[in-house]
N, CA, C and O atoms as a MOPAC input file, in Angstrom:
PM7 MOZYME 1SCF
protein

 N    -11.34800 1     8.29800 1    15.97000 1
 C    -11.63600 1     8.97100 1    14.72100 1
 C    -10.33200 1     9.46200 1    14.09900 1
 O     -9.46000 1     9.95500 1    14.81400 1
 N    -10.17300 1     9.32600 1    12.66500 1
 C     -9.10100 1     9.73900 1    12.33700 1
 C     -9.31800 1    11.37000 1    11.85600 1
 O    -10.13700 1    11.93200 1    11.12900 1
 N     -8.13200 1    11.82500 1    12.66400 1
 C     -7.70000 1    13.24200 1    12.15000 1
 C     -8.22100 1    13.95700 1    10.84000 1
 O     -7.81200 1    13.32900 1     9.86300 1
 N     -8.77100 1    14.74900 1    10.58000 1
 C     -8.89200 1    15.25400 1     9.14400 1
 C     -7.76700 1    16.77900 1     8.68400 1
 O     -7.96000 1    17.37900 1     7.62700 1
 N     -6.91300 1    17.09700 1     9.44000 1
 C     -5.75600 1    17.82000 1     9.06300 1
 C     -4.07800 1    16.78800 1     8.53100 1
 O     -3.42100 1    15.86700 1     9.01500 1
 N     -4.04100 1    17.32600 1     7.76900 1
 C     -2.73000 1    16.35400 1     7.24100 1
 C     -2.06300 1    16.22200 1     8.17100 1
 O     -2.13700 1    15.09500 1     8.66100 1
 N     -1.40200 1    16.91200 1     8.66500 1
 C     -0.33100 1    16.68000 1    10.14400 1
 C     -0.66900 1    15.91000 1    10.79900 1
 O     -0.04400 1    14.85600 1    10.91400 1
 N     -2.00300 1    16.22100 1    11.59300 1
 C     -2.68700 1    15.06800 1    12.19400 1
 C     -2.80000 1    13.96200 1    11.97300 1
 O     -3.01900 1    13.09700 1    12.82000 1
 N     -2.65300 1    13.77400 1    10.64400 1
 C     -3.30100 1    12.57400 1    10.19200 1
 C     -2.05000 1    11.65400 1    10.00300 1
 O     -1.99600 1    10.45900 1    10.29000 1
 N     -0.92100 1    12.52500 1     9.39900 1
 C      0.51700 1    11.83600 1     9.34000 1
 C      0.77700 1    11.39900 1    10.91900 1
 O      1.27100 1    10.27500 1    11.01000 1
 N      0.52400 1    12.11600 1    12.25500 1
 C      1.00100 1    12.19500 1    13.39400 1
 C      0.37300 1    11.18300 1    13.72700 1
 O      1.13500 1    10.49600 1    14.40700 1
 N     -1.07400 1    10.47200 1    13.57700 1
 C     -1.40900 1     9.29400 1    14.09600 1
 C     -1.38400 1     8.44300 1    13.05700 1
 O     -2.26100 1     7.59500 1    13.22100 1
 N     -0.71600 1     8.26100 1    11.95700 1
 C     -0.53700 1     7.00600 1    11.20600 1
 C      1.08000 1     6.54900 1    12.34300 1
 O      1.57500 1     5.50800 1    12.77500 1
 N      1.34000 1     7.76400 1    12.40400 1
 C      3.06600 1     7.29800 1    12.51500 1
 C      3.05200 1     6.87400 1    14.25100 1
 O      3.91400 1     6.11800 1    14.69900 1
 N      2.09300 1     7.39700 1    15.02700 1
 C      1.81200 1     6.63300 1    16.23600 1
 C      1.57500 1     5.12800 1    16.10500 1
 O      1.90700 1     4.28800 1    16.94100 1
 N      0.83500 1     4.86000 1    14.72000 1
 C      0.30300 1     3.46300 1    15.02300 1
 C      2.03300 1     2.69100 1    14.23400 1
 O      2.37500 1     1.55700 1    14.57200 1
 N      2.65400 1     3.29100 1    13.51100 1
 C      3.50300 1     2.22700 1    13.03400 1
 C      4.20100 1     1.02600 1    13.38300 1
 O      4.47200 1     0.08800 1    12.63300 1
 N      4.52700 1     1.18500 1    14.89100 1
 C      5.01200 1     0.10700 1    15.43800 1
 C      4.45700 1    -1.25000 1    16.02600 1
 O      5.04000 1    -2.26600 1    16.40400 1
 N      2.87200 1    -0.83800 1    15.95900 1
 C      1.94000 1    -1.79200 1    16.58500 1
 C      1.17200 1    -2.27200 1    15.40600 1
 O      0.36500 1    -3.18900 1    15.55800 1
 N      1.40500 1    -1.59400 1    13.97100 1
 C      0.22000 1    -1.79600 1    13.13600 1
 C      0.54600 1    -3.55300 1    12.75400 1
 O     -0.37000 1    -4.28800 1    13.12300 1
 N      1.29900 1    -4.00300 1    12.31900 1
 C      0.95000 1    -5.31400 1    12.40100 1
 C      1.31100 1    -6.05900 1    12.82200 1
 O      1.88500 1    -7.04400 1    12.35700 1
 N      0.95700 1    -5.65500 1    14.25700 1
 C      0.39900 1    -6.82900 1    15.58300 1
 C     -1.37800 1    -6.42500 1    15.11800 1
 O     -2.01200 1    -7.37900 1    14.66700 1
 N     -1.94500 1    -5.38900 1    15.20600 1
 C     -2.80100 1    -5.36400 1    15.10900 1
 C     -3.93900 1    -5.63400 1    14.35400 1
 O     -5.12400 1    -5.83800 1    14.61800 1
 N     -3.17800 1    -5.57700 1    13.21300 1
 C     -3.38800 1    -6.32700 1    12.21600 1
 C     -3.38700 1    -7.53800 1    11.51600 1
 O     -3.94200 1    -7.66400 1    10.42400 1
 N     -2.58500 1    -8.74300 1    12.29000 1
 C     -2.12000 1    -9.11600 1    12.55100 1
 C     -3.11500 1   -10.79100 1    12.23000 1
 O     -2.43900 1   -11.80500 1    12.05800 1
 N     -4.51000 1   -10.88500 1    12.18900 1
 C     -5.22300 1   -11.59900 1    11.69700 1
 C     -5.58000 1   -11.32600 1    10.16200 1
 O     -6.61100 1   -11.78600 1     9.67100 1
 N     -4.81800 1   -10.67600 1     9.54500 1
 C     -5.11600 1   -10.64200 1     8.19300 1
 C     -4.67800 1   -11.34200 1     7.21400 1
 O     -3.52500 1   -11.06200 1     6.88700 1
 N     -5.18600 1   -12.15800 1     6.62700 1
 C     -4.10600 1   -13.00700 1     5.51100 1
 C     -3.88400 1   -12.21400 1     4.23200 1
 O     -4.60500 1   -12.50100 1     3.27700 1
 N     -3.23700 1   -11.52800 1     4.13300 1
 C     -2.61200 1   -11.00300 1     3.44600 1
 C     -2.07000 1   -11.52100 1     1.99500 1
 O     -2.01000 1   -10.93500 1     0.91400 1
 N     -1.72100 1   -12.76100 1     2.36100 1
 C     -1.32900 1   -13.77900 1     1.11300 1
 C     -2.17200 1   -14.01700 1     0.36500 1
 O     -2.03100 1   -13.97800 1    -0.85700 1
 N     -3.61500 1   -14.42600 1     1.19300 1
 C     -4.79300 1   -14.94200 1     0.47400 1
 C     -5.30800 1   -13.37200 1     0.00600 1
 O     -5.51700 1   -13.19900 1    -1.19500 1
 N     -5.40600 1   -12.82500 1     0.46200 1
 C     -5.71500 1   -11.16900 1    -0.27900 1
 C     -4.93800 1   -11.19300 1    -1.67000 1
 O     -5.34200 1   -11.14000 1    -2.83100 1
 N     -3.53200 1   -11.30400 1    -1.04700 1
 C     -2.86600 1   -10.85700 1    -2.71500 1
 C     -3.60200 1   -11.87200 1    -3.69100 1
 O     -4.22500 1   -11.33100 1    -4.60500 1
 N     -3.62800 1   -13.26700 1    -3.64200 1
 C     -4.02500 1   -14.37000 1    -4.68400 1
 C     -4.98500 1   -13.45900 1    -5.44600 1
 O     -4.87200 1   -13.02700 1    -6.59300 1
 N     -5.98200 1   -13.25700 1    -4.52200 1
 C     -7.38900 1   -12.35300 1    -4.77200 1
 C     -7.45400 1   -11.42100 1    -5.81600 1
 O     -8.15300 1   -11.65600 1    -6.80100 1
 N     -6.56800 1   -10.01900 1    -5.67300 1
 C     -5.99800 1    -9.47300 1    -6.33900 1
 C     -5.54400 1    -9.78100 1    -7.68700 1
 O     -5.96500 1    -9.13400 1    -8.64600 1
 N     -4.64900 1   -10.80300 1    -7.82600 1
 C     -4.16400 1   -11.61700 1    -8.84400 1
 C     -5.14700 1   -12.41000 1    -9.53200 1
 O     -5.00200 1   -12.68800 1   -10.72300 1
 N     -5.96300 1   -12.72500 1    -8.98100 1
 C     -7.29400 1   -13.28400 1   -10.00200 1
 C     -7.85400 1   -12.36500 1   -10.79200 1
 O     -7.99800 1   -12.24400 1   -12.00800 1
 N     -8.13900 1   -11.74100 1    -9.84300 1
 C     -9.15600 1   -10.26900 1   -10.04300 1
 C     -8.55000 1    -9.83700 1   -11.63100 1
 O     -9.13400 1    -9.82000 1   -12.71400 1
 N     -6.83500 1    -9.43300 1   -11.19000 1
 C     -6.31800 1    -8.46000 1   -12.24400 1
 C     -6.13000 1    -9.43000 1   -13.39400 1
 O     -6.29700 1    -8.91600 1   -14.50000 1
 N     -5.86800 1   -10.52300 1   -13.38300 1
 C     -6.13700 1   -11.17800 1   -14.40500 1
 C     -6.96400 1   -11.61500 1   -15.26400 1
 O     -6.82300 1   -11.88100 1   -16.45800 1
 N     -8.16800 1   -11.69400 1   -14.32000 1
 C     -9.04100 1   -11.23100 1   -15.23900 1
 C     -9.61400 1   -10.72700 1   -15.73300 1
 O    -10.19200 1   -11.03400 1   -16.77600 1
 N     -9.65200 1    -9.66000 1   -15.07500 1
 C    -10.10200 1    -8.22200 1   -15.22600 1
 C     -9.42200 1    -7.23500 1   -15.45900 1
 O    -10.19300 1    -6.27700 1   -15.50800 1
 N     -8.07000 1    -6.81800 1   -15.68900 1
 C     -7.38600 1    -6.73500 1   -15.31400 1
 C     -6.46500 1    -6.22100 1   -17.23800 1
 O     -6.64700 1    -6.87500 1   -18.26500 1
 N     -5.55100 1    -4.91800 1   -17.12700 1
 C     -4.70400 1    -4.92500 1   -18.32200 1
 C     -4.09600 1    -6.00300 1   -18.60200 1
 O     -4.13000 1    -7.14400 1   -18.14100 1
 N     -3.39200 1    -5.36800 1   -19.62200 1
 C     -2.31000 1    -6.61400 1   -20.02900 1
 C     -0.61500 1    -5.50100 1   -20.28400 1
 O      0.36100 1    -5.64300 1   -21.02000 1
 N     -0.93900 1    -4.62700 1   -19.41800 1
 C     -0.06900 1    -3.77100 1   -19.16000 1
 C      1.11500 1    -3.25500 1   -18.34800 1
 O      1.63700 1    -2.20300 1   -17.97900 1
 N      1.30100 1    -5.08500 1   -18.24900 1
 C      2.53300 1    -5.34100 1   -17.54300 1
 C      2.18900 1    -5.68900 1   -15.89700 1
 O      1.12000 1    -6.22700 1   -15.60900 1
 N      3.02500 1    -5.39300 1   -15.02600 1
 C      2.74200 1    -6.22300 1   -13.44700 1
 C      3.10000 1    -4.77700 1   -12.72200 1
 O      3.34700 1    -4.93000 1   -11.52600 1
 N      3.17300 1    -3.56400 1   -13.13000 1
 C      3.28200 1    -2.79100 1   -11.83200 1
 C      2.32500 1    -2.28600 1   -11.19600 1
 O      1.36200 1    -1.89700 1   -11.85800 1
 N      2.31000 1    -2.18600 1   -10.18500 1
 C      1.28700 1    -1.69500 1    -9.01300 1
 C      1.79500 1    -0.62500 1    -8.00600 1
 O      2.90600 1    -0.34600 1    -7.55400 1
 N      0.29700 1    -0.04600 1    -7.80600 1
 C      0.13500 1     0.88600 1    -6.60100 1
 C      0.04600 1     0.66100 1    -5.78200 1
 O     -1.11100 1     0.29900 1    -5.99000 1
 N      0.18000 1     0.45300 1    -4.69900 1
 C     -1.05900 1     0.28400 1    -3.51500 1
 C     -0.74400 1     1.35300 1    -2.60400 1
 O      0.32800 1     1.41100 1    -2.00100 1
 N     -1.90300 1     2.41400 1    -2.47100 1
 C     -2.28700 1     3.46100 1    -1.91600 1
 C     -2.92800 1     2.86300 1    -0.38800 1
 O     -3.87900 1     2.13900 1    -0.09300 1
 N     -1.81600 1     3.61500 1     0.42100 1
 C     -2.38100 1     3.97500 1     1.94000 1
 C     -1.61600 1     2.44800 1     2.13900 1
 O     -2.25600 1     1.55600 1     2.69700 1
 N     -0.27800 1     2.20100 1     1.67800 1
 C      0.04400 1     0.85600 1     2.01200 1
 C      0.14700 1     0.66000 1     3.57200 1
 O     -0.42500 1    -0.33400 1     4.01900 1
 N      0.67100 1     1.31600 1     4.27500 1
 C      1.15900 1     1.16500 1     5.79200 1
 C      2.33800 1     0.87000 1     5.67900 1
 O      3.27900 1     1.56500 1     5.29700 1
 N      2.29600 1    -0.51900 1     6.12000 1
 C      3.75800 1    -1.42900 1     6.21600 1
 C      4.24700 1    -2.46700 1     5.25500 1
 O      5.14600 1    -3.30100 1     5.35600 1
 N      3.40700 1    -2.18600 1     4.29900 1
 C      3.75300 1    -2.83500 1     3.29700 1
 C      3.68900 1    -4.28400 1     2.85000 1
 O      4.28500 1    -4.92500 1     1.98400 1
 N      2.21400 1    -4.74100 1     4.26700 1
 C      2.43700 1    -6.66400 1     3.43500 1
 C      1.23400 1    -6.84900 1     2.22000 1
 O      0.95400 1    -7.93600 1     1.71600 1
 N      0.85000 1    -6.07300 1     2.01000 1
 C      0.10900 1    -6.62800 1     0.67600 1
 C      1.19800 1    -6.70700 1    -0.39600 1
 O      1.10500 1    -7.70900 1    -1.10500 1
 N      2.43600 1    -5.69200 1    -0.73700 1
 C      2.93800 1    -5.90300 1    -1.45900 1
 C      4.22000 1    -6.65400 1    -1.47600 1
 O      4.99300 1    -6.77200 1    -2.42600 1
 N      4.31000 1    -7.07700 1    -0.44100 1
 C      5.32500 1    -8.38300 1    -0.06500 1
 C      4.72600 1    -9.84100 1    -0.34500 1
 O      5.52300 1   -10.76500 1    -0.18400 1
 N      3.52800 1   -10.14000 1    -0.71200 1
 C      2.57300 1   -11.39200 1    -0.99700 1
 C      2.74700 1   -10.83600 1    -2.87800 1
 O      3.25300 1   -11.64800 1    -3.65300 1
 N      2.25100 1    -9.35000 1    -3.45100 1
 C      1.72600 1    -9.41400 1    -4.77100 1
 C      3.43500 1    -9.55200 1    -4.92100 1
 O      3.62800 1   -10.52700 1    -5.64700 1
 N      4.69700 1    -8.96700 1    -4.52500 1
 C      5.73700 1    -9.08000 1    -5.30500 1
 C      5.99500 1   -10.59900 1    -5.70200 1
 O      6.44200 1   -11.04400 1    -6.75900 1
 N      5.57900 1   -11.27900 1    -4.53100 1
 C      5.94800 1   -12.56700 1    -4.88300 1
 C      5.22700 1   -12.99400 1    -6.10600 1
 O      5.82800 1   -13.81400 1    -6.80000 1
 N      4.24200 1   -12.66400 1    -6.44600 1
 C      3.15500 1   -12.92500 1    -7.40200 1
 C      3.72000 1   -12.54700 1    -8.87300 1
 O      3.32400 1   -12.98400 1    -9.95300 1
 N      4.47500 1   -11.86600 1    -8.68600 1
 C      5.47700 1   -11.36400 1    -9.79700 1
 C      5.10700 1    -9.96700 1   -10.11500 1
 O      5.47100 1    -9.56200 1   -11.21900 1
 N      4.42900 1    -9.13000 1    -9.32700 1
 C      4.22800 1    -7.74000 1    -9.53100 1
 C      4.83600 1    -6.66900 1    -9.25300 1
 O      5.16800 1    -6.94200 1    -8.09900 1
 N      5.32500 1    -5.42000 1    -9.48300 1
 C      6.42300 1    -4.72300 1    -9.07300 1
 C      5.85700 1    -3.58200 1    -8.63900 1
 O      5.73200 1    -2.57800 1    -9.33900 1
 N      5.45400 1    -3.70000 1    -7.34700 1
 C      4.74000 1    -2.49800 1    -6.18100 1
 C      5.40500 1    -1.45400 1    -6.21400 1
 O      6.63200 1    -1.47400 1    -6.31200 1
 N      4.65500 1    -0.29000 1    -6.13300 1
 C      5.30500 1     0.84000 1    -5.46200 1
 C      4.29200 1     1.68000 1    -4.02800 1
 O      3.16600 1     2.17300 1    -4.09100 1
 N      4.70900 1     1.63100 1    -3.50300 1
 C      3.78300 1     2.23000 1    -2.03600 1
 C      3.73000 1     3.13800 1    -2.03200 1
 O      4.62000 1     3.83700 1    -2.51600 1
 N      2.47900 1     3.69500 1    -1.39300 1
 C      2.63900 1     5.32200 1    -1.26600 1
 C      1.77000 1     5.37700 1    -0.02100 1
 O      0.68100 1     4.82300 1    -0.17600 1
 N      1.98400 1     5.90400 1     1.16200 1
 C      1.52400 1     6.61300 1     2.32300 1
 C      1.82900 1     7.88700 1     3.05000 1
 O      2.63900 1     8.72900 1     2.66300 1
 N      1.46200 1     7.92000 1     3.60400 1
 C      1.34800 1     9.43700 1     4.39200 1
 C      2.42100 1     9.22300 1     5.26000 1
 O      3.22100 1    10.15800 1     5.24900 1
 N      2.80000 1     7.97700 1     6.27100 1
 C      3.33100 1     8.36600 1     6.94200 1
 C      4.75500 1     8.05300 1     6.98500 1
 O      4.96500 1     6.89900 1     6.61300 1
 N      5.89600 1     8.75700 1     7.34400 1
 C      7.13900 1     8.12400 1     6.94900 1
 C      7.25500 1     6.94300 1     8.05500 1
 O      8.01000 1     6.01600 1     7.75900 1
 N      6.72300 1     6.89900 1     9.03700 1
 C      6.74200 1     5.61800 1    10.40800 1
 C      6.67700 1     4.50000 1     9.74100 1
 O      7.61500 1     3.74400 1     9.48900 1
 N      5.40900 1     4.36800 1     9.40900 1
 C      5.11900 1     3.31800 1     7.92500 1
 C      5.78700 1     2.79900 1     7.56900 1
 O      6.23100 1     1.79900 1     8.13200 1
 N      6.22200 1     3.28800 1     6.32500 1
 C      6.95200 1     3.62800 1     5.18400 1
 C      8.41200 1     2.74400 1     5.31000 1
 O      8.93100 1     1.91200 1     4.56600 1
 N      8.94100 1     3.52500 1     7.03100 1
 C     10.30600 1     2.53400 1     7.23900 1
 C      9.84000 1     1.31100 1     7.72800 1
 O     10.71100 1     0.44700 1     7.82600 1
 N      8.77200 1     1.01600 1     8.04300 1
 C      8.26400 1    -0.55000 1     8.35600 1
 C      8.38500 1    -1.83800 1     7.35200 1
 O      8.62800 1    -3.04100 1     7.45400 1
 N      7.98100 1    -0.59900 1     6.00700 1
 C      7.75300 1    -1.33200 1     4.58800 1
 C      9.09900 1    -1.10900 1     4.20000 1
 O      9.22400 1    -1.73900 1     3.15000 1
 N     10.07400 1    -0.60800 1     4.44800 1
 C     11.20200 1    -0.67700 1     3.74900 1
 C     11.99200 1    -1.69000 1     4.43100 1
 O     12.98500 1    -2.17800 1     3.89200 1
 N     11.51500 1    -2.10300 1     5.83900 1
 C     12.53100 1    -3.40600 1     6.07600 1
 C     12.22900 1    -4.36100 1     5.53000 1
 O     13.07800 1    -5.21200 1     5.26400 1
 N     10.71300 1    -4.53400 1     5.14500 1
 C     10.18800 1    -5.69700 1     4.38700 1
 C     10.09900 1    -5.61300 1     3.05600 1
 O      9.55900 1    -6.42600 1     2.30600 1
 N     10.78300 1    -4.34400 1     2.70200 1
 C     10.73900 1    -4.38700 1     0.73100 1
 C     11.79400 1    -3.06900 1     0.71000 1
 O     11.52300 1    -1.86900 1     0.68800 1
 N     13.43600 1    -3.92600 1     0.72900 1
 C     14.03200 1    -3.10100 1     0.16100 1
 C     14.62200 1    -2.36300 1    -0.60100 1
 O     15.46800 1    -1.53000 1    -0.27700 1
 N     14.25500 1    -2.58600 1    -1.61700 1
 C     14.06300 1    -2.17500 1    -2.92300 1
 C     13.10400 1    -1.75400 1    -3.89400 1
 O     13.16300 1    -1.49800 1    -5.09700 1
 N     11.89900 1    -1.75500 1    -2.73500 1
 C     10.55400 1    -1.35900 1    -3.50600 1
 C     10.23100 1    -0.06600 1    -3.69900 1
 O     10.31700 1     0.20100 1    -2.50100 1
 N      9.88100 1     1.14400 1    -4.26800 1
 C      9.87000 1     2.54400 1    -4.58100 1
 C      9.01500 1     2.50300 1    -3.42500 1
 O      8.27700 1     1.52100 1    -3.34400 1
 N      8.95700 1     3.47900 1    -2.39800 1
 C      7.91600 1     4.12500 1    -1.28800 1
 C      7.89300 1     5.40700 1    -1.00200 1
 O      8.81000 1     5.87500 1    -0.32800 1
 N      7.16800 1     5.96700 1    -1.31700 1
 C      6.77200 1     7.53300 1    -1.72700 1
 C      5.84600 1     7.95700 1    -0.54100 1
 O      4.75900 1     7.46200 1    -0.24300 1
 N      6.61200 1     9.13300 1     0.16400 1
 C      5.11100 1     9.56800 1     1.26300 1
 C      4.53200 1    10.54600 1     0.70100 1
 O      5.33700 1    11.27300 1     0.11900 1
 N      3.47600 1    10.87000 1     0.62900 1
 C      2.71300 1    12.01400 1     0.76000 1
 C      1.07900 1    11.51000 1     1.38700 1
 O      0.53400 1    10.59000 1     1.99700 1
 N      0.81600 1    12.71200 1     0.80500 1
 C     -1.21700 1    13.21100 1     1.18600 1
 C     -1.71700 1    12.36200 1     0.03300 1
 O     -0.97400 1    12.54700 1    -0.93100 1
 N     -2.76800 1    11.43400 1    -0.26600 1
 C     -3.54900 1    11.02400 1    -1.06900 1
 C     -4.34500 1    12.14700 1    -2.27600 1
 O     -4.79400 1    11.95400 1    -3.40600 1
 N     -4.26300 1    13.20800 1    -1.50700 1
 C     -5.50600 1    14.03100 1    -2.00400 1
 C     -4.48600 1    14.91000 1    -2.25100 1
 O     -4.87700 1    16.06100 1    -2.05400 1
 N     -3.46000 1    14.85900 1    -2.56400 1
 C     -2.91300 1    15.36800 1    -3.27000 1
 C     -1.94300 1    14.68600 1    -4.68200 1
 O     -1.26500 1    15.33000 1    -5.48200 1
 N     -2.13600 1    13.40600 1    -4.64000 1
 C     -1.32800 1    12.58100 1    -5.32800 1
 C     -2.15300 1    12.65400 1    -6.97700 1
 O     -3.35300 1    12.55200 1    -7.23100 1
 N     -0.90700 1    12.88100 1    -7.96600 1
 C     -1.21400 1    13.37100 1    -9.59400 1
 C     -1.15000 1    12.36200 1    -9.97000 1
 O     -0.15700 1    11.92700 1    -9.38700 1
 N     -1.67600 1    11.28200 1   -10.83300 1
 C     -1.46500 1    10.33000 1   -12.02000 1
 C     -1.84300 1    10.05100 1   -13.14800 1
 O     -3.05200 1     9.84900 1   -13.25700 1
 N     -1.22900 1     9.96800 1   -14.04200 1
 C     -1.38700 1     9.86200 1   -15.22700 1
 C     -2.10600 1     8.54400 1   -15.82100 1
 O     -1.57600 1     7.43300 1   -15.83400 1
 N     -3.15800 1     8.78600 1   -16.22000 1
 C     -3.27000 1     7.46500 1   -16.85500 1
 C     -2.92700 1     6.43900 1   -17.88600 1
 O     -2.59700 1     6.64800 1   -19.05400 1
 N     -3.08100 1     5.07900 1   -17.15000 1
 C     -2.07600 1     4.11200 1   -17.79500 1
 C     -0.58000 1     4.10900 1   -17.42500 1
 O      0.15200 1     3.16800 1   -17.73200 1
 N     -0.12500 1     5.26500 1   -16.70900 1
 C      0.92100 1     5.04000 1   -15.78900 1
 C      1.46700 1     3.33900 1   -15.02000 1
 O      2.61000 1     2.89700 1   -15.14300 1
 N      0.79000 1     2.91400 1   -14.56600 1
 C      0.24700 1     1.90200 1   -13.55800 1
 C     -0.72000 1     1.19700 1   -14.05700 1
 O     -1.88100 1     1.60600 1   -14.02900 1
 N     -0.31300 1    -0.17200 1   -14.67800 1
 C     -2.05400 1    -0.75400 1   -14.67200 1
 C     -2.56500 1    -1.30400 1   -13.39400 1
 O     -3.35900 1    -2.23900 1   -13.29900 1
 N     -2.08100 1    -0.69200 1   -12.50800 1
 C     -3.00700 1    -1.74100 1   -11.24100 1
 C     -2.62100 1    -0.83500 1    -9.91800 1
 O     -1.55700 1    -0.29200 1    -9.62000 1
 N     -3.86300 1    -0.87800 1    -9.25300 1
 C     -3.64300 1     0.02300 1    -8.08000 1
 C     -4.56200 1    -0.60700 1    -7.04200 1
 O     -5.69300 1    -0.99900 1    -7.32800 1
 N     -4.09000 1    -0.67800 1    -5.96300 1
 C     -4.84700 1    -1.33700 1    -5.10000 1
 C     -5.42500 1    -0.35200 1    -3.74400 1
 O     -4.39100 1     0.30400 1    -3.62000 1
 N     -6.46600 1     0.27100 1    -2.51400 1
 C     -6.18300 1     0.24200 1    -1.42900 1
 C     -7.25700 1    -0.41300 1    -0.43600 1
 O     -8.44500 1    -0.64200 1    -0.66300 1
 N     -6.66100 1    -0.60400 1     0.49400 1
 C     -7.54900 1    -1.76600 1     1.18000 1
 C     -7.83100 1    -1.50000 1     2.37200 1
 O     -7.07700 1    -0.82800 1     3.07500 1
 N     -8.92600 1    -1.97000 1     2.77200 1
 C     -9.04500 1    -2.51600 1     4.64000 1
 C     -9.37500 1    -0.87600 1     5.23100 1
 O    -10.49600 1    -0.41200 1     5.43600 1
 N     -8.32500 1    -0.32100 1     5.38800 1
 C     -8.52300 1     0.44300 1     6.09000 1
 C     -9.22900 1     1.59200 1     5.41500 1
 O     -9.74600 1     1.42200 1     4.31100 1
 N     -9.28200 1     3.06600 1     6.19900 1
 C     -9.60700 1     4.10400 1     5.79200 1
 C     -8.08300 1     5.25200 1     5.31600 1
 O     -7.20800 1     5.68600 1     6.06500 1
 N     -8.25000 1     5.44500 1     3.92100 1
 C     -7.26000 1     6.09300 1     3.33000 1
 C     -7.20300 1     7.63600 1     3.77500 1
 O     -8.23600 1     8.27900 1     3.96200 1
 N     -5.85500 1     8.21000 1     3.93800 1
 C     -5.68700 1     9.02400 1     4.26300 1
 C     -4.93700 1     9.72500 1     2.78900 1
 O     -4.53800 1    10.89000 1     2.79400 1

């Protein structure tokens, strides 16, 4: 069960960081992003290619959408994470915090994604 105190919750994201994708590890990720990219296209603004993706982890959804031509920015809780996704996107904005605490403006972002798992 996941933690419901922030600490906690940062303390076992950042336990799983080093194993999360092995464990994950059957996910196609690529074929997800395509998905995405249909989706937002057709459904989707016309408000340019940047994206969210909330509760990223390690960052391969947005290593498939960058290729797609979209310009991710991550945001998770845990900094363990976070440096996972920064070996695989170094130059991509990655922001930690709490979800439930995160402010946005709308139209900021036309596109925000989170997936699979349970968001913290």
């Amino acid at each position: 069960m996941i933690p419901a105190k922030t600490t906690e919750r940062r303390e076992f994201y950042s336990s799983l960081a080093p194993y999360y994708d092995q464990i994950y590890g059957f996910i196609d990720y690529r074929k997800q992003a395509r998905l995405f990219d249909i989706l937002f296209k057709r459904f989707g603004s016309s408000g340019g290619k940047k994206l969210l993706d909330l509760c990223c982890g390690t960052g391969s959804h947005m290593v498939y959408l960058k290729e797609l031509g979209y310009v991710p920015t991550g945001f998770d809780i845990s900094a363990d994470m976070l440096a996972v996704a920064r070996q695989k996107l170094p130059y991509t904005p990655l922001i930690q915090g709490d979800l439930r605490d995160l402010k946005l403006s709308v139209g900021l972002i036309p596109y925000c994604i989170a997936v699979q798992r349970k968001c913290s």
